[in-house]
N, C-alpha and C positions, 0 to 999 in steps of 0.2 A: 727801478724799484716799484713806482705807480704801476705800469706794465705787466709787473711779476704778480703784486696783489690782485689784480683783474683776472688774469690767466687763472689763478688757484680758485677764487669767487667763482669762476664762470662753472670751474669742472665743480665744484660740491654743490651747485645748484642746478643741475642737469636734472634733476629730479622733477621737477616743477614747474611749471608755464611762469608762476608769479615772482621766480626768484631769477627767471631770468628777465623778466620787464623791468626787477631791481637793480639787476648787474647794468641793465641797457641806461637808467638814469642815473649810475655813478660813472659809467664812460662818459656822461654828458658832463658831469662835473669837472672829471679829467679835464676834458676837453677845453670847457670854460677858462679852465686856470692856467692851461698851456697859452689861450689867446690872450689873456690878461698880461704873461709872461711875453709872450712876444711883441704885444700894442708897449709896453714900456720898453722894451729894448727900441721900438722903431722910434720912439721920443727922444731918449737919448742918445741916440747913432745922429737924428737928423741936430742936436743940440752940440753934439761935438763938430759936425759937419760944419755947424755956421763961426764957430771957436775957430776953426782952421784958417778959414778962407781970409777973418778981420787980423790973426796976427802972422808975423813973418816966418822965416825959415828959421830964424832962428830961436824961436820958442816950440820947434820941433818936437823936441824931447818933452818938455811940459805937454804936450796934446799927446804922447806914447803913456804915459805915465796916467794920468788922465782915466782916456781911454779905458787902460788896464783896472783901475780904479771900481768904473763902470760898471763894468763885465763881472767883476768880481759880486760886485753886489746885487746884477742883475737875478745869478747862479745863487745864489746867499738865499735873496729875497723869495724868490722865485720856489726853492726846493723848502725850504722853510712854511712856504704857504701849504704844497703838496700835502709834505710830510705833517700837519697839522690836521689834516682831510681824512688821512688814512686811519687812525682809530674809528671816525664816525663810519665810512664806508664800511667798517669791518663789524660795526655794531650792529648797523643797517641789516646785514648781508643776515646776521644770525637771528635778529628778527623774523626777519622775511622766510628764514629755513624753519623758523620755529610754528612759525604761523599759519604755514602750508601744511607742516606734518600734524598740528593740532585739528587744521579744518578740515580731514579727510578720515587717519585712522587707520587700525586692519579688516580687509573683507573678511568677513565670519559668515556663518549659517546659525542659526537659532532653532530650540522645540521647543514646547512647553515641557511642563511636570503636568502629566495623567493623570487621573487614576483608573486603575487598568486591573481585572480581576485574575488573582495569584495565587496559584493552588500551593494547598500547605502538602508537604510530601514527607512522605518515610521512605529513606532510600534503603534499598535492601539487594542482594544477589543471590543465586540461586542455581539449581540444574536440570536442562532439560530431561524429562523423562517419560516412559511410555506410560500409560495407565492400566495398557493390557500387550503382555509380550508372548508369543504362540510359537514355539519350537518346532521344528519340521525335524524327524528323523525317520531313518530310513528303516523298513517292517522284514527284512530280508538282510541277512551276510553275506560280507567277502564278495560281492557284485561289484564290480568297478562301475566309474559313471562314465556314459557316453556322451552325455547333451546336457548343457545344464540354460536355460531355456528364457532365467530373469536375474537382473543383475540389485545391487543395494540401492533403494529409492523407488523399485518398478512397482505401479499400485496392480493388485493383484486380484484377482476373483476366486472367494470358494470352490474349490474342486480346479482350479487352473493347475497344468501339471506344468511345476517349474524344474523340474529334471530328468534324463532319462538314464534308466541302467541297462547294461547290457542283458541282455536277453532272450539269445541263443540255445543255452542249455533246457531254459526254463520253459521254453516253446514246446522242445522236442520232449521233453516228460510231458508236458501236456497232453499233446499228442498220440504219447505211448498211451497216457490213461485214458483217455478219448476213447484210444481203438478197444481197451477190454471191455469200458462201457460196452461199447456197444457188442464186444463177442458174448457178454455174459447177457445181454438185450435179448439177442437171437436166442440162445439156448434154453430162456426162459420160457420165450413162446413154442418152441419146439415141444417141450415139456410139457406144455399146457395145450398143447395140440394133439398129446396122444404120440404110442412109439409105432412105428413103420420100419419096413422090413430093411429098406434103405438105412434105416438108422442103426439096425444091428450090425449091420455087414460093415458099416463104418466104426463101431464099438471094437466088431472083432478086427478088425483092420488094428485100431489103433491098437489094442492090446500086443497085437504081433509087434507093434514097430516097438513098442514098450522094452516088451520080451526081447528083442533083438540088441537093441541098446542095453540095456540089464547084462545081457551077456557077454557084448563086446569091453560095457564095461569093466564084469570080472575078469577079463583074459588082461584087460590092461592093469588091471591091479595085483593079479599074479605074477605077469612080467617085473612091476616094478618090487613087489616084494623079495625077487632073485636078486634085481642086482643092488636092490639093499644088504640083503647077505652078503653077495660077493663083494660089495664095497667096504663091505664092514670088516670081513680079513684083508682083505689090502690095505685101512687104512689101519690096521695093528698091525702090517707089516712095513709101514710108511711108503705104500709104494703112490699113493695118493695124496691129495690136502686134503684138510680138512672142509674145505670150502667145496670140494667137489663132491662129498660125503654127503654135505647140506644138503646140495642140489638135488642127490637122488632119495634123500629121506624126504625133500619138502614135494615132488615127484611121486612119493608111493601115499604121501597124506589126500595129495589131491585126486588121484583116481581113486583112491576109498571115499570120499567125499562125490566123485561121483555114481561109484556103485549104490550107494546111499539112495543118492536122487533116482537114480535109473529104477532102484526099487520101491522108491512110493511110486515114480509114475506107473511101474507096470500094476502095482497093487490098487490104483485112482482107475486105469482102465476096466480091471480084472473088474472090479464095484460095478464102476456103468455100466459093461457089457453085463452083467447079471440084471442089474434094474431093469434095461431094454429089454429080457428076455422076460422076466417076471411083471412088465408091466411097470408104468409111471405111480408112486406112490403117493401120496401126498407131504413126506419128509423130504425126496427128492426135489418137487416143487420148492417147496421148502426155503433147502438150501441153494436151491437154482436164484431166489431172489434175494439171501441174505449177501450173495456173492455180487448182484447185481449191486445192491445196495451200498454195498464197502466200495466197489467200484466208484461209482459217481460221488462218493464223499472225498473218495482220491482225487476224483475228477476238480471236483469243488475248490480243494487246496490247493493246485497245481493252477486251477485259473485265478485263484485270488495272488500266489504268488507273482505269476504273470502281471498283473496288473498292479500288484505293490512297484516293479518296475518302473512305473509312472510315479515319482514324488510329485504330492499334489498338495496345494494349498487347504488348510483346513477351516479355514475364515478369510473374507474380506481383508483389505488389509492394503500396508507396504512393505515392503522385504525392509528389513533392520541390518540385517547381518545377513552375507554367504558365505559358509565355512567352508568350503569344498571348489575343487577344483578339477574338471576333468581327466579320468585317470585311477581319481582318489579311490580306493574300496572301503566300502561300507559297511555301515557298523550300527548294531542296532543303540548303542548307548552315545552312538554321536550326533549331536546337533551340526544336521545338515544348513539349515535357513530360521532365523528368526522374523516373524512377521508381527509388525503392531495391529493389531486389534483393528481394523475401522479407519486405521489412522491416526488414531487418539492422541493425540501428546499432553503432557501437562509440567507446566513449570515450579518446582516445590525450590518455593524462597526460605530461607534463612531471618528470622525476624527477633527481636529480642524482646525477652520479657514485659521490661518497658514500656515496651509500643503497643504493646497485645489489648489495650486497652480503649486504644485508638479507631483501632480495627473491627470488620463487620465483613458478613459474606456479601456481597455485591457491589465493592468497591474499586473504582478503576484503577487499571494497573495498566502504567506505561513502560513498556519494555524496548530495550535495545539490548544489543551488542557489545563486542570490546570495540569495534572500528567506527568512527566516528559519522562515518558515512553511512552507516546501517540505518536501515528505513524503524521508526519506530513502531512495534506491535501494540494495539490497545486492546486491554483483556480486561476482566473483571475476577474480582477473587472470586474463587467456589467455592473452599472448605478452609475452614484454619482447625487445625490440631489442635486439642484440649490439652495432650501433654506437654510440659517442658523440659528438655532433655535439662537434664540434673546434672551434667559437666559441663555444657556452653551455655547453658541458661538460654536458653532459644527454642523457640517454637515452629512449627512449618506451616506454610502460608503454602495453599495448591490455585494454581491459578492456570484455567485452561490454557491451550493458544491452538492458533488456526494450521491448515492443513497445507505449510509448505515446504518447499525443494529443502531450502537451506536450511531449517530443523532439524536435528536429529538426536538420538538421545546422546545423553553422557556432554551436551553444549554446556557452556557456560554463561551467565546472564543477568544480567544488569537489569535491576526496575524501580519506579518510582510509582509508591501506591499512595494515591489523591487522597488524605483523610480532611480536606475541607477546601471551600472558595472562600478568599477573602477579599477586599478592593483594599487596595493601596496604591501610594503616590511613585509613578515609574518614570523614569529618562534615558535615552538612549544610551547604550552602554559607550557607543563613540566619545560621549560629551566627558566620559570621567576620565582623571588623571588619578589611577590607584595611587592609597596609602598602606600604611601598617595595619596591623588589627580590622581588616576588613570596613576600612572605610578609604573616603574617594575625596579629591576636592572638583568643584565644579566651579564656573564662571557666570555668576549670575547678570544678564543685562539691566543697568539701569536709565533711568529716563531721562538722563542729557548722554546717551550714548557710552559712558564707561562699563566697565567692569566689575565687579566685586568677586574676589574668591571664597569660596565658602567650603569647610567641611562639612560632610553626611555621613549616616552611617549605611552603609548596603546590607540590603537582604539577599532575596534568590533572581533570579535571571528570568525575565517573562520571556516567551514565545522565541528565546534565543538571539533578537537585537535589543533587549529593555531589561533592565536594572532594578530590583523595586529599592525603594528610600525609606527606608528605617527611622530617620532623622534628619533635619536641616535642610530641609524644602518645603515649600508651598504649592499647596496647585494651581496652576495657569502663571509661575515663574515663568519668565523663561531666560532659558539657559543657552551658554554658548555648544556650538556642537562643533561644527569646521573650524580649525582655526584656532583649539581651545589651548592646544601645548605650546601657544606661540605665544601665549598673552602673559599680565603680571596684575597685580592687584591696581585698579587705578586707569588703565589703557583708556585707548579711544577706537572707538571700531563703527567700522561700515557695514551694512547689513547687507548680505547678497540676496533680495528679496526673492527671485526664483528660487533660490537653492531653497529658502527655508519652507516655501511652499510648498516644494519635495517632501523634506523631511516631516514634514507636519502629514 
């Protein structure tokens, strides 16, 4: 039983150096009363001893009897003293555990209460948007694109060409009107150089070839007029379609169409050959350079064509938007590329009536994102709206921002606009154990080492580790911070003086 008590004392006081230096002087106790127990047993062993030897055999049984007598009361006396021991031992034991856990405590960390200067904010959201947007389309039809040159985000230069269209056909008219520039060039100076004999013989030349064409024309259009005839009783005798009838009527339109031409040109040579003969007139000059002139004005639109080919940026800028995709053809009412102005962006917040009051141009504005992680942008207002839209009672707040990747218009955007500093009493947001109604309890240290708990009321969150205190702190408290959800009104705690120098 003694035995049993010791073993349980020994394990709940493993805790502590001094509850086992306790357990160590109740085993002496033990020990004492075992030796007391056994110095009286060796008295009355040696007193029966001397009983035996003065009477005979025959008082045998009185020395058994005896004996047993002895024994009985040695075990009597003996356990009776123990068991008399065991409440104090036991009282001892929860002193000693009590004493130990009073003289140390929980290791804590401590801060003070601040005061720490806390901006007053009007939270507000909003959308990014351009302040200047410049549409690129395309000054030419029906051109597919061949190369498209800047992708959305590429910052861009005035006059940079961000695409190309094919431009094949639009060369080779160029080209064509190139060359009459310059045959109507020549024939101006000719002209103004006076006629030469070489020059008639070339008039009559052409007149012939005129004449010649003219003629072969008409035989080709008398041809076709026969067998328009003949196809025209056949096909009222159904020996034909009709589809073949077409063919020779659309056959007898086109050689009269060219007898046509064959008789202005010969009637254009029959003219110059007479001017050469009569002499360069001054109408002739004339119209030698109204012909030149219409030329080079063909010329002019064939090369501006040309180089419409080239979409080019028409401002500084970043491409917004690309609507087009290699392939695509082109269209002059389609927005090819949208470019921001410069770069510009500007954030237009959403703000309520209410606040409008608060508010001023040059006031900072802290902007994030939805992700948590987003870096925060610091801007300043530049314009607020005098109107307030008359359904959401809200006014717009325009607030630049700076020139990066991840902006773009149509974002969405979370800001917080600074209308004052104020100083107030702040504590690490670690040290509170939230309540209801936006208040905390906190663990105030006092000066024999306990605890006290305290409610406050919270305000807004400094610099993101700091709480400001609306109520029920003092400055230069200080408070538990490590340790604080482990304690109860009342405790005893050990100061981790490192850590609190940390937190400090």
């Amino acid at each position: 039983m003694n035995q049993s008590d010791q073993s349980n004392q020994q394990n709940n006081s493993s805790e502590s150096l001094n509850w086992q230096n306790q357990t160590e002087e109740l085993e002496e106790l033990d020990f004492e009363s075992q030796s007391d127990s056994h110095n009286l047993a060796t008295e009355t062993s040696q007193s029966v001893s001397n009983m035996s030897t003065n009477k005979s055999f025959r008082n045998f049984l009185n020395k058994s009897l005896v004996s047993g007598f002895v024994l009985g009361f040695l075990v009597f006396w003996g356990g009776g003293k123990l068991l008399s021991r065991s409440p104090e031992v036991e009282q001892n034991g929860q002193e000693v555990a009590q004493k130990s856990s009073s003289s140390q405590g929980r290791a804590v960390t401590t801060a003070l209460v601040e005061n720490s200067s806390v901006n007053r904010i009007i939270e507000a959201t909003g959308t990014v948007e351009s302040t200047d947007l410049v549409p690129i389309i395309a000054e030419v039809n029906g051109i597919p694109i061949q190369e498209i040159l800047v992708r959305e985000g590429s910052v861009v230069k005035r006059g940079q060409v961000l695409a190309k269209l094919k431009d094949n056909n639009l060369k080779t008219e160029y080209l064509e009107v190139k060359a009459r520039v310059d045959q109507f060039a020549a024939r101006l100076a000719e002209l103004k150089a006076g006629t030469r004999s070489e020059e008639i013989l070339r008039g009559e030349q052409r007149v012939k070839s005129a004449k010649a064409r003219f003629l072969a024309a008409q035989s080709d259009l008398r041809l076709a007029d026969k067998r328009v005839t003949s196809n025209r009783r056949l096909i009222d005798q159904g020996a034909i379609s009709r589809d073949r009838f077409d063919e020779v009527l659309n056959q007898a339109q086109s050689d009269r169409a060219q007898v046509n031409e064959a008789q202005a040109d010969l009637d254009e040579a029959v003219q110059e050959l007479e001017q050469l003969r009569s002499g360069n007139i001054p109408s002739v000059i004339a119209q030698a350079q109204a012909e030149l002139s219409q030329a080079k004005a063909q010329l002019q639109i064939a090369a501006v064509q040309l180089e419409n080919t080239n979409i080019k940026a028409l401002t500084d800028g970043v491409i917004a938007e690309r609507n087009v995709q290699v392939g695509d053809v082109t269209s002059t009412n389609q927005n090819l590329f949208t470019i921001i102005e410069n770069g510009n962006l500007e954030l237009r917040l959403q703000v309520p009536e209410t606040d409008l009051s608060q508010l001023k141009v040059g006031q900072v504005v802290e902007i994030g994102g939805d992700k948590s992680d987003a870096a925060v942008i610091t801007s300043r207002i530049k314009s607020i709206n005098p109107v307030v839209n008359s359904d959401s009672r809200q006014a717009v707040i325009k607030v630049d921002l700076p020139r990066q990747a991840q902006l773009k218009p149509g974002m969405f955007l979370n800001a917080s606009i600074i209308v004052a500093q104020t100083q107030a009493s702040t504590v690490p947001i670690k040290a509170l154990l939230p309540q209801n109604d936006n208040k905390a309890i906190v663990f105030i240290l006092q000066p024999d080492r306990t605890v006290k708990a305290r409610s406050i009321s919270l305000g807004s969150i400094v610099n993101g580790d700091r709480m400001e205190v609306l109520t029920g702190l003092e400055s230069d408290e200080q408070i538990i911070v490590k340790g604080a959800s482990y304690l109860k009104d009342g405790d005893l705690v050990t100061i981790a003086s490192k850590l609190v120098e940390s937190v400090k």
